[in-house]
N, C-alpha and C positions, 0 to 999 in steps of 0.2 A: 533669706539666708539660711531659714531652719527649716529642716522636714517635720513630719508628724505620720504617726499611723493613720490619721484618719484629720485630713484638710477641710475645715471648713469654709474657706474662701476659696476653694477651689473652682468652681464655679463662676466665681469672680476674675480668674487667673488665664483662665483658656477665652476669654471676651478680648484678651490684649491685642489692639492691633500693632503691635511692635515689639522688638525684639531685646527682652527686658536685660540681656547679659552683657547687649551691646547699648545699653540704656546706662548700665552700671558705669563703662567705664565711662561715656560724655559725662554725668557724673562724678565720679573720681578725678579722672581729667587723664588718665590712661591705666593698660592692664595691667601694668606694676606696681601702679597705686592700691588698683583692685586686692591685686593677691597678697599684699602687705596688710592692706588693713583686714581682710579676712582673715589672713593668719594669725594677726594681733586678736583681731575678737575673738576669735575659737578658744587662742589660747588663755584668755582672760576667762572665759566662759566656764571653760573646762577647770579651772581650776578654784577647789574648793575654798580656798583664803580670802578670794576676790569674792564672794558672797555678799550680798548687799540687799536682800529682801527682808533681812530683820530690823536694820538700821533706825527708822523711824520708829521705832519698840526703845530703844537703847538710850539710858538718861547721857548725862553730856559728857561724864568723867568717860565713861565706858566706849560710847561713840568716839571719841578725841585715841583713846588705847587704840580702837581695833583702827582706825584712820591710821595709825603711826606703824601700826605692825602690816599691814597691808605695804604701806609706804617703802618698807625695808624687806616684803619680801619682792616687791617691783623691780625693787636697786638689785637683789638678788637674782634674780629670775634673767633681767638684764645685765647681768654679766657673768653668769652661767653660758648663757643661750651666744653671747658674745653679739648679742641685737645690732645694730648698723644704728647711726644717730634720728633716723627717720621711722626705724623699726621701734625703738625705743620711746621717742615721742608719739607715736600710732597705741603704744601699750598703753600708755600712762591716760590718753585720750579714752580706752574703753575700761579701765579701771573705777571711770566716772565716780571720781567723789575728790572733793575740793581738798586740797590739802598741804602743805608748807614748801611741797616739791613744786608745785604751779610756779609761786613766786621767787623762789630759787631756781629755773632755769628760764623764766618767763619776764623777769625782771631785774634780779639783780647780776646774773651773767649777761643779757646786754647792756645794761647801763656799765660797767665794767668795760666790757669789747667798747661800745660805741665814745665815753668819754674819760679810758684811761690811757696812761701812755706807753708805749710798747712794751717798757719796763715792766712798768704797772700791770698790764695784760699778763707777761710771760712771771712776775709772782703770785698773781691771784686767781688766775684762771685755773690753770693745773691742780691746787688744791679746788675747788668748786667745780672742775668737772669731773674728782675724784670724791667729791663728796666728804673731803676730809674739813670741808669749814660747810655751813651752812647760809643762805643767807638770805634776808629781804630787802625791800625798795620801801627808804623810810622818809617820807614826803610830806604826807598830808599831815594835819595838825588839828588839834581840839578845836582850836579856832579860824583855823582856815581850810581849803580844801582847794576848790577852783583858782582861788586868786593865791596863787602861787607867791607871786612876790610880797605876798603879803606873811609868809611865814615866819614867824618870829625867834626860831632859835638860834643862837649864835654858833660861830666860830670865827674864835679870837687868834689869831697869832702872836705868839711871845718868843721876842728874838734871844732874850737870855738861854731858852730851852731847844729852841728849832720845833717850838711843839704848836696844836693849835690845840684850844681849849674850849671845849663843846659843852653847853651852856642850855639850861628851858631855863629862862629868864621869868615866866608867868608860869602860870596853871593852863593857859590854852596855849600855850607852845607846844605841851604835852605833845608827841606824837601819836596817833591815832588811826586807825585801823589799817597799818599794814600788816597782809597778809604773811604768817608762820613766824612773827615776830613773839605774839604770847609767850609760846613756850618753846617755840623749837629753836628758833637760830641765833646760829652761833655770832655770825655778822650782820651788818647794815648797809647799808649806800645810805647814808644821813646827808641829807638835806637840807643847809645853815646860810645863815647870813655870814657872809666871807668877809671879817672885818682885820684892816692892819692900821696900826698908828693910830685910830680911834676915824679910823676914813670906812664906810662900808661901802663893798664892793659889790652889792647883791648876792644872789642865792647861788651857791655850789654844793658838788657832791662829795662826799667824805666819808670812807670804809673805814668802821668803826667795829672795833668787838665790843662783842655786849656780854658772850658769859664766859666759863672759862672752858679751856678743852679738856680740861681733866675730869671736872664734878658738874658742870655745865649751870655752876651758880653764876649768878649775877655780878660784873664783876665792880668794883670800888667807884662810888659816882652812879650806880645805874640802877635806876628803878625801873622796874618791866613789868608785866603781865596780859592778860587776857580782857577785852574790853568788856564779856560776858555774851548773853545766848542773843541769835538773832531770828528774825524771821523766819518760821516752819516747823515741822518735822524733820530732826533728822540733815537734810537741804545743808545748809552752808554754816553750819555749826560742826563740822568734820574740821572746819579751820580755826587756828589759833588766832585769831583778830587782834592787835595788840597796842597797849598802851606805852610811851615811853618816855621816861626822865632822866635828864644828865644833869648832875653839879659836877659844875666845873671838872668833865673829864678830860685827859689831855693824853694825843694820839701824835705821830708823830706827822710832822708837816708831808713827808712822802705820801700820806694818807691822802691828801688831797687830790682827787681825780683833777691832774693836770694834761688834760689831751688840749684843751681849748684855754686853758687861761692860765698862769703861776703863781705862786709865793716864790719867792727867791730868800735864801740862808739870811737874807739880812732884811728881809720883811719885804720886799717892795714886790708890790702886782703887776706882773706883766701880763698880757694877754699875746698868746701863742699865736705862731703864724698857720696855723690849721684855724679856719674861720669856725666862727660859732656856728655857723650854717650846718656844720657837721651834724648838730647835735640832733637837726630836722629828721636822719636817717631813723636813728633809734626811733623815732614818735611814730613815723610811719612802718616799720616793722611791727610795732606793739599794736598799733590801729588796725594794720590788714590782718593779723591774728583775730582780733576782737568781733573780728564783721565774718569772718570765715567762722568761727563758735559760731556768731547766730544762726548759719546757713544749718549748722549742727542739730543745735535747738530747735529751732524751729520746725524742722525736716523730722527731727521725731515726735514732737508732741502733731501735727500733721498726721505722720504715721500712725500713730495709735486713734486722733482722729475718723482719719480715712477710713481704717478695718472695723471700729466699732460699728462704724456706722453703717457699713456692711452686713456688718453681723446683726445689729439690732434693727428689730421690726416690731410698728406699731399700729394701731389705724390701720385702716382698709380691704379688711377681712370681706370677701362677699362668697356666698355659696361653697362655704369651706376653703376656699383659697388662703394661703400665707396670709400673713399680713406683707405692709409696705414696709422693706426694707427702705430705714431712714437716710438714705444715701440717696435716695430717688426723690425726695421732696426738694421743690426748688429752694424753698428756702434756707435748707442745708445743705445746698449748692453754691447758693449765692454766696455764704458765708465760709466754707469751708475751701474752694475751688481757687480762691484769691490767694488764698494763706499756702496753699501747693505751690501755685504759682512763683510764688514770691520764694519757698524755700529757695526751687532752681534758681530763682535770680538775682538770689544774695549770694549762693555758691558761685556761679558765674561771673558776679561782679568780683566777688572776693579772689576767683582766682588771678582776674586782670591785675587787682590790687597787687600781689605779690612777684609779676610783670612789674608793675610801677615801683615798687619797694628794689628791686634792680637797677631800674632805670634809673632811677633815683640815686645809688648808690656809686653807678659808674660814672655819674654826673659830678656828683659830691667829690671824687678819684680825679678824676679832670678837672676840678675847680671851675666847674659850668654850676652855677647856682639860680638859673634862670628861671627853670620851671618850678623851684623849691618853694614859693607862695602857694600857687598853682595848686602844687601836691599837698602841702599843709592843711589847705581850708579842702579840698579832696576827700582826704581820709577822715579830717573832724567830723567833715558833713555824712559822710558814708558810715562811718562808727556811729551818730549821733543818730541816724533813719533807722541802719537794720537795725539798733538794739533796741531802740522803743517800739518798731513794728514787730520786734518778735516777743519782747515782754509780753504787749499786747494780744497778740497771735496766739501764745502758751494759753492765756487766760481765754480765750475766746474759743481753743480747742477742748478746755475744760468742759464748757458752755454746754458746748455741740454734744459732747458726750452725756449730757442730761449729768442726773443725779448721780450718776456711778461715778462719773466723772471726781466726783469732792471725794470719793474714798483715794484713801494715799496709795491701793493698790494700785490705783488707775496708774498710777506714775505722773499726773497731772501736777498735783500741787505740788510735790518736790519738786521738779523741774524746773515750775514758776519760780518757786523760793531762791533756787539756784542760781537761775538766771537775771533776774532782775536787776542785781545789783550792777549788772552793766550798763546798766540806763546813768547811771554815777561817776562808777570810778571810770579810771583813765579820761578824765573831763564831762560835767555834769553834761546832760546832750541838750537842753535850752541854749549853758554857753555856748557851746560848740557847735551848732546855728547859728548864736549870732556872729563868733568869729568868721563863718562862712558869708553872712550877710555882710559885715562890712567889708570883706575880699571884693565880693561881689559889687558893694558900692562904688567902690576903687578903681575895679575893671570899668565900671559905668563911666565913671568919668573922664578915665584913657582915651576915650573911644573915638574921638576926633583928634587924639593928637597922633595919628599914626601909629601907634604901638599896636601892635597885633595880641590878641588875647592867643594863650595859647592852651595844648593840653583842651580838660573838658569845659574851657571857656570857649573853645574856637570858635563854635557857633554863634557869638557875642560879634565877631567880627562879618555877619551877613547881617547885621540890626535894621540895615533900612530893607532887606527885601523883608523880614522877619515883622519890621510894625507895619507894615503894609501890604503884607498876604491875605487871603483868606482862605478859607480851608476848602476845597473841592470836592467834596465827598456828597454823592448825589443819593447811595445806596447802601445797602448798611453792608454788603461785599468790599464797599473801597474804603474802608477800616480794618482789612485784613495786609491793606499796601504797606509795608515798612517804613516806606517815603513818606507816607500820609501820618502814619502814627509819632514818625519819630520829627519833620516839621509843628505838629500839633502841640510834643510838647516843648521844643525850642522855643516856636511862638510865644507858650503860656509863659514860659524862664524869663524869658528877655523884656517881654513884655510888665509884668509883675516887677520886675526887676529897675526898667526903667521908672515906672509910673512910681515906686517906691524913691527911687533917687530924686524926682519931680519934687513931692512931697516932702523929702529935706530939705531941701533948698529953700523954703516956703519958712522956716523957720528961723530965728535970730541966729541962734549957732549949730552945729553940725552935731555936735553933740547933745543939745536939746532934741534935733528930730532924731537921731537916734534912739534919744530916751522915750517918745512919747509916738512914736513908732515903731518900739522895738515885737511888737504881734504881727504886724504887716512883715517885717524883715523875717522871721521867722518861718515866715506864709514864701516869699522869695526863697530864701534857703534850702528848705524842702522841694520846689519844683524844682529848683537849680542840680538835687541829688537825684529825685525820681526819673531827670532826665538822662543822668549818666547811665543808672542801672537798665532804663530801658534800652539805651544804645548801646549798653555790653551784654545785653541780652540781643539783640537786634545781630550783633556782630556775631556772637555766640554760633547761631543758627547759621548764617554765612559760611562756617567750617567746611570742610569737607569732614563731616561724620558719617560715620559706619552704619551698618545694622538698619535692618526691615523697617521702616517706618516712625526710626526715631525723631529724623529730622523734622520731619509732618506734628509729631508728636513733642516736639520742641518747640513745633512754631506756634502752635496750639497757646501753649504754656505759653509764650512770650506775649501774644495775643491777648491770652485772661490775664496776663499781667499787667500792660498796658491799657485795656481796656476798662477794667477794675477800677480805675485810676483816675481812667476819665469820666467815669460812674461818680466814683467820691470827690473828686474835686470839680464837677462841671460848674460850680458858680464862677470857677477863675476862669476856666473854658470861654464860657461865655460873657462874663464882662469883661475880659480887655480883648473881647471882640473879636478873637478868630476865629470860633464855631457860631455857628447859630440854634437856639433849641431844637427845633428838625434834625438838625446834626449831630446833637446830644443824645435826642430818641435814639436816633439810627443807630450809635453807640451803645447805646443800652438795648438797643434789639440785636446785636450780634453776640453780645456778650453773651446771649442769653443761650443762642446756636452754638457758643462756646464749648458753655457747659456741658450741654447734652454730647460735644464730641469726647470730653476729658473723663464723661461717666463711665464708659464701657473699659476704661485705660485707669481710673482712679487706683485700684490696687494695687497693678503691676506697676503704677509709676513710682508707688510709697515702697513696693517691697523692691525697685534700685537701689534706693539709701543703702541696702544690704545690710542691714541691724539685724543683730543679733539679740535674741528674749533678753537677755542678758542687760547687754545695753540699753535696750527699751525699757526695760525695769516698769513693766507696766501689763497686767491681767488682759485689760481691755484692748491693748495693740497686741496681744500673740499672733505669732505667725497663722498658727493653726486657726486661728478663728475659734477657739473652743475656751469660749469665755464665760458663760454663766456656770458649769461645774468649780471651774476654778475661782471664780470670786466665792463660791459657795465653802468650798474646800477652806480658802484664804481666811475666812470668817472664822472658824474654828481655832486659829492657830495665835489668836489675838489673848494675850496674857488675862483678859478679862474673862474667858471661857477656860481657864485654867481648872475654875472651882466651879458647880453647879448652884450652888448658894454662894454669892460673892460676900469678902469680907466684909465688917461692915454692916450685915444683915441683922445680925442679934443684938448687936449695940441699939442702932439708929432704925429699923426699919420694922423688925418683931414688936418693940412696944409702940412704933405708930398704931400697925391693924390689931393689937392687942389692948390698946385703950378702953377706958369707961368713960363713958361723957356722962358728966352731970350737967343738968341743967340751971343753971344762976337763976338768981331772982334778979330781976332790976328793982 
């Protein structure tokens, strides 16, 4: 995306066999994508406020300021520019840094849209898309987090007032780390036990002010603040994390997100004739978001991976020759090539996801609520894979960059710090597995009564060719067949899948082998995901796409990705018996042909993402390749080289080497 006077991956750049502009857009997913988010990154870039290379220097008070003033020149700048609603969220995306606006348009204006009532919409919305209320999604709790219905704060309805009365009955009702809650917003979407006549009706949602709009104190009933620093540098301490307490506040009964269920003036709970099912939509909007970030993430710690590795050489000097660029050892092929892989085909699945989050919604409009299982354990499972493969990914491109990697110029460990905490929120991803496992147990036992699995179950409904195949691959060429790869891993899914439902059944109750199989179920879940993203990769390539040699160089990719896979999981492979070890080598011997085709393509496939220095926030990924001056340069600017004698020195460190020792007698 960036020039330079003088390109040190150049070199690397003119090796491409394909045509990297028409690479951009199959990533992006078209050319309007392209030129919007290029002109979001320039103009981010370009402008001096959006600066972000001091930030890990800046204690927390000062980080938190320049986080809030960035924030309000954003909202500026977007309605100056008069940005489009897609231009706007492109901006806010390269401003890269966490901050109170995330969960005010990421969370509390869909939960809003998705479970208020038209009424409800047309007064809350218009102020929060003008920015004149503030707000977050307030849920989790000191003492619960996953198990939702285990939340424990109230709201009471009191027919004398028309009011409900919102209540933290304990010290873990507290509410607990919603994001821009600490200090910034003005509103909530709270999260209570819905109780009337002393009957509790379960959890609902409830838009609740919290401070005032005049002096933006706290308002009568509300105790708030910041939960304190979290993991990093810098990383995800630009957010106000927040803790919260209500005595007995009391909001008026309209308050009540009533799209799916009511209070009525005279207390009684009805439940609306718009099905709860609705509520599915909003969860898969927020899930295909969550899996698309990791396609993000992942794609740039990659990125700076890829170039470094490039750039640095070590070993293998002979008769004055260079040394080995470290991008040419297989070892850092093996490890690095996977993790590429894989950005493209989080992007890819993620885009289908947003496909599905339509489909889904024009389903829900029709009152077809058929595939809504389907899609639920879908997106769980798909949020729950990409986020821990790129957590992991982030750390392991650290790895790959050696030692320089751990300095924060690298852009490494912020990144990590940033990203992690998606492996958590919006559902811990162990749960979110096993709800996919017992979907999947579910579907298992359908499977002779006629019901057809549908969606990315289909495959569940060819089960007796699927236990009873074997895999035909005689050469390690017939691992390049899509038929071949993508049979191999249905096989593994179904199979895994059934032998795990075997094995409950084995047990007194269903919920004992649950329990005491829930590692195996886990092991299920995951093939059951690996197999979607490889068949929306599979499809992916199917396209008619553009440009010299992308397609080749996509199938490539879909190839190291599938193939990687069968690398790492070949025990399941080969115990429930559709590959045989010869079959497994084979797989590991093309993988290997793989890489040597993605080497000559590795740059130009990282410099698609079209990141800009900016955005990559990292020495070791620049464009230009011109990396040891500038980490040299970067070294000087660190507040500890401010003084040539650090403070400090004449206290504690002059009378060490100025000492007399005597020597004691014993």
């Amino acid at each position: 995306m960036e020039g330079a006077a003088v390109d040190h991956l150049a070199h690397e750049r003119i090796r491409a066999e394909f045509d990297v502009e028409a690479m951009k857009i199959a990533w992006a997913g078209s050319k309007h994508a392209v030129d919007v988010a290029d002109r979001m990154a320039r103009l981010v870039a370009s402008d001096p406020v959006f600066k972000k290379d001091n930030r890990m220097m800046l204690g927390r008070k000062e980080l938190f300021k320049n986080t809030l003033r960035k924030s309000a020149h954003a909202w500026r700048r977007i309605n100056e520019l008069r940005l489009t609603e897609e231009e706007a969220s492109m901006l806010r995306i390269f401003v890269d840094e966490p901050g109170y606006v995330d969960l005010h348009w990421g969370m509390f204006v869909p939960a809003i849209k998705g479970q208020g009532t038209d009424e409800q919409q047309k007064k809350w919305l218009p102020l929060a898309y003008k920015m004149q209320i503030i707000g977050c999604y307030a849920q989790t709790e000191l003492g619960h987090g996953s198990n939702v219905q285990g939340l424990e704060t109230t709201a009471t309805f009191d027919p004398k007032t028309d009011e409900f009365i919102i209540h933290s009955p304990t010290l873990t009702s507290s509410k607990w780390w919603p994001g821009g809650l600490g200090k910034i917003s003005t509103h909530a979407v709270v999260y209570a036990r819905l109780i009337t006549d002393g009957k509790d009706h379960g959890i609902n949602g409830f838009i609740v002010q919290l401070r005032s709009l005049d002096d933006h104190s706290p308002l009568p009933g509300i105790v708030v603040g910041d939960i304190g620093t979290k993991f990093g540098n810098g990383a995800y301490n630009t957010m106000d994390n927040g803790v919260l307490q209500f005595d007995h506040v009391r909001i008026p009964r309209n308050q009540m997100l009533m799209r799916v269920s009511q209070v009525t003036r005279e207390g009684k709970f009805v439940q609306s004739d718009v099905p709860r099912q609705l509520l599915y939509g909003t969860m898969v909007y927020v899930r295909q978001t969550i899996v698309s970030d990791a396609s993000k993430a992942l794609s740039r710690a990659v990125c700076i991976a890829v170039r470094y590795s490039a750039v640095r050489r070590q070993f293998g000097s002979q008769d004055g020759c260079p040394e080995t660029q470290v991008i040419d050892y297989k070892t850092q092929q093996s490890r690095l090539f996977p993790l590429l892989a894989s950005a493209y085909a989080f992007r890819f699945v993620g885009e289908w996801l947003k496909w599905l989050y339509r489909d889904v919604t024009e389903r829900l409009q029709a009152n077809d609520f058929s595939t809504l299982p389907e899609a639920h354990a879908c997106t769980a499972g798909l949020k729950s894979l990409t986020t821990s493969v790129t957590a992991d990914g982030i750390e392991e491109c650290r790895k790959l960059c050696g030692g320089h990697g751990y300095l924060c110029s690298s852009g490494l460990p912020e990144l990590f710090a940033v990203y992690v905490p998606a492996c958590t929120y919006e559902g811990d991803n162990v749960v979110l597995l096993l709800q996919v496992a017992r979907f999947l147990m579910k579907t298992v036992s359908q499977l002779g009564s006629g019901k057809k699995p549908v969606g990315t179950t289909a495959y569940m409904g060819s089960v007796q060719h699927l236990m009873q195949s074997k895999c035909d691959v005689l050469t390690a060429e017939d691992w390049l067949k899509p038929s071949v790869i993508l049979e191999a891993f249905e096989a593994r899914a179904i199979r895994l899948a059934i032998n795990c439902a075997k094995n409950i059944s084995k047990f007194p109750s269903q919920e004992e082998g649950f329990s005491e199989l829930s590692a195996d179920l886990l092991e299920v879940a995951i093939a059951h995901c690996q197999l979607i993203i490889v068949s929306k990769f599979i499809n992916k390539v199917k396209e008619d796409i553009q440009g010299h040699g992308v397609k080749e160089l996509l199938q490539i990719l879909c190839n190291v990705y599938a193939l990687s896979l069968v690398h790492k999981h070949l025990g399941d492979f080969i115990s429930t018996g559709y590959i045989t070890p010869k079959q497994g080598a084979l797989a590991n011997e093309q993988l290997r042909f793989l890489y040597a085709q993605v080497r000559p393509n590795a740059v130009a496939l990282v410099d698609a993402f079209n990141y800009t220095d900016h955005y990559l926030g990292s020495i070791l990924g620049r464009y230009d390749g011109n990396v040891y001056p500038k980490l040299y340069e970067e070294a000087w600017k660190d507040p500890l080289n401010d003084t040539v004698v650090p403070d400090g020195y004449h206290e504690y460190v002059r009378p060490l080497l100025k000492q007399k020792f005597t020597v004691s007698r014993m």
